[in-house]
N, C-alpha and C positions, 0 to 999 in steps of 0.2 A: 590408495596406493596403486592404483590401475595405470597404468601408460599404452595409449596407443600411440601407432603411429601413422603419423600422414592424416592427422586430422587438420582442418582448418584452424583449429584455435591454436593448436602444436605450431603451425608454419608462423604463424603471425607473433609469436614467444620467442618463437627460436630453440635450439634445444633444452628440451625439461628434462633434469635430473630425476631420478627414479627415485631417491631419498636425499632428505636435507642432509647437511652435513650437520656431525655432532656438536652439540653444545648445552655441556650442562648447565648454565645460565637459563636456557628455555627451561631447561626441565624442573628448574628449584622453582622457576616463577609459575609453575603448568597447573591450571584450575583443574580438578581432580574430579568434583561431582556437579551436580548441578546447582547445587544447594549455595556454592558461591559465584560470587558476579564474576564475567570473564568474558573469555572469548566464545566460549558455548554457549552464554546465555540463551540467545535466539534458540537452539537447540532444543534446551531446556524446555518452553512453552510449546513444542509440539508434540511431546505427551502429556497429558492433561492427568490420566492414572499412574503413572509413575517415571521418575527422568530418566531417562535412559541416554548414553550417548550415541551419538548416529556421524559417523566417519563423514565428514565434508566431501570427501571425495567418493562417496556411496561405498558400498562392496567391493572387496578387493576382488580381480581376478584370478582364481585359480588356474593351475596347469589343466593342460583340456583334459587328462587323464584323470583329472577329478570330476566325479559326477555330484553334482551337491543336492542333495531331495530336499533338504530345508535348510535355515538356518535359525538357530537357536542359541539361546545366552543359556548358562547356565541354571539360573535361577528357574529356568523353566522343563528342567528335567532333575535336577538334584534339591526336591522339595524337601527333605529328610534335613539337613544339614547344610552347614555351609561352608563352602569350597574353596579352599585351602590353594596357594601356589606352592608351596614349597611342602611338603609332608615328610620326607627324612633330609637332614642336611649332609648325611654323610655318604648316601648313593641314591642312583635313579634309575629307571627301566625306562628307556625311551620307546624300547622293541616294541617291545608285549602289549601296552596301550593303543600302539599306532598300525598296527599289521592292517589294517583297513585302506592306510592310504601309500602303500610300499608298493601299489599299482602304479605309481608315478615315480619317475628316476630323480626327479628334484628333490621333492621332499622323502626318499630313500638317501638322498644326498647331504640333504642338511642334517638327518638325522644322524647319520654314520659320523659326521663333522662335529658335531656338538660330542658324540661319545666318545672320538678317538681324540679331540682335543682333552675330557674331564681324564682321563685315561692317560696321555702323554704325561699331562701337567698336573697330575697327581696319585702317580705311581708308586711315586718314594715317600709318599704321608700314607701309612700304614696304620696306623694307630686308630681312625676311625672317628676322630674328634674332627668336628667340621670347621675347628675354628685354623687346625692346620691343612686346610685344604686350602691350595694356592689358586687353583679355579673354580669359579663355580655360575655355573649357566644361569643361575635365578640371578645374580646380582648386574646381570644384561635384561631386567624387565624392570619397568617400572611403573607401578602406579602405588598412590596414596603414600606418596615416599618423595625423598630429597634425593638428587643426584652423589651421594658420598660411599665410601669404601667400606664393605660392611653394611650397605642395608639389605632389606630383605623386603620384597615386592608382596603387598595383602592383596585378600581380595578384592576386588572393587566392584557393587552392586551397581556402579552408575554404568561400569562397561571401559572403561576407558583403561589402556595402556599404552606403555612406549617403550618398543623393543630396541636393543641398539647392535647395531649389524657393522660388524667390518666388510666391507668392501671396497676387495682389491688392496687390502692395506691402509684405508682407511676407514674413521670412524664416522659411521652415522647412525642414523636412527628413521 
């Protein structure tokens, strides 16, 4: 998802869009692990101990206020058990988990956005039942899942997901 600009390969494109536009079509037909034929295939055969997916487009670039010492999946610090997206349906703490990277005003930004939306658009479902929560920020991820209303995004050992972002009013991913 990295976009520079004024590179040669950009001038000869023409303008590249920063994210495709939505379409849950891609996403019901989207190869999930490596374990099935697709468009990752090739992917697949470059770890030889275990698949992992690897973003076509390399590493995204973070805001420079992010300083990154490594980078790490899961799987390689939470030996113990296995890691959950979604762990209560009926609230979340975005704060308290993230205070590491509120050094950056963007992702201070998306975070405050994501709360004050679960927050606007479900004030008045008090009850605590997640099934009347009108918003809910996991059913904007997807992996090992079909594009429908009501799923709910699992783990995925291979790495792979697909978040889907309004921008500007509209939908992408």
């Amino acid at each position: 998802m990295s976009f520079q600009t004024g590179t040669s390969s950009e001038s000869k494109k023409g303008k590249v869009p920063i994210w495709p536009e939505w379409n849950e079509a891609e996403i019901n037909a989207e190869k999930w692990d490596a374990g099935k034929p697709g468009k990752d295939k090739e992917k697949s055969r470059r770890s030889p101990i275990l698949p992992i997916f690897e973003d076509p487009e390399g590493k995204i670039e973070l805001p420079l206020s992010l300083k990154v010492n490594s980078w790490k999946r899961p799987s390689e610090f939470l030996t113990n058990k296995v890691p959950t997206v979604v762990k209560n349906e009926t609230t979340f703490d975005l704060f308290s988990a993230n205070e590491h990277i509120f050094c950056s005003e963007l992702m201070r930004w998306i975070i405050s956005e994501i709360c004050l939306v679960w927050r606007i658009c479900n004030e008045k479902f008090t009850t605590g039942e997640a099934s009347t929560l009108f918003w809910k920020p996991w059913e904007h991820i997807y992996a090992l899942c079909k594009a429908t209303s009501e799923h709910m995004p699992l783990y995925n050992s291979y790495g792979k997901y697909i978040v889907k972002l309004y921008w500007m009013v509209s939908s992408c991913f």
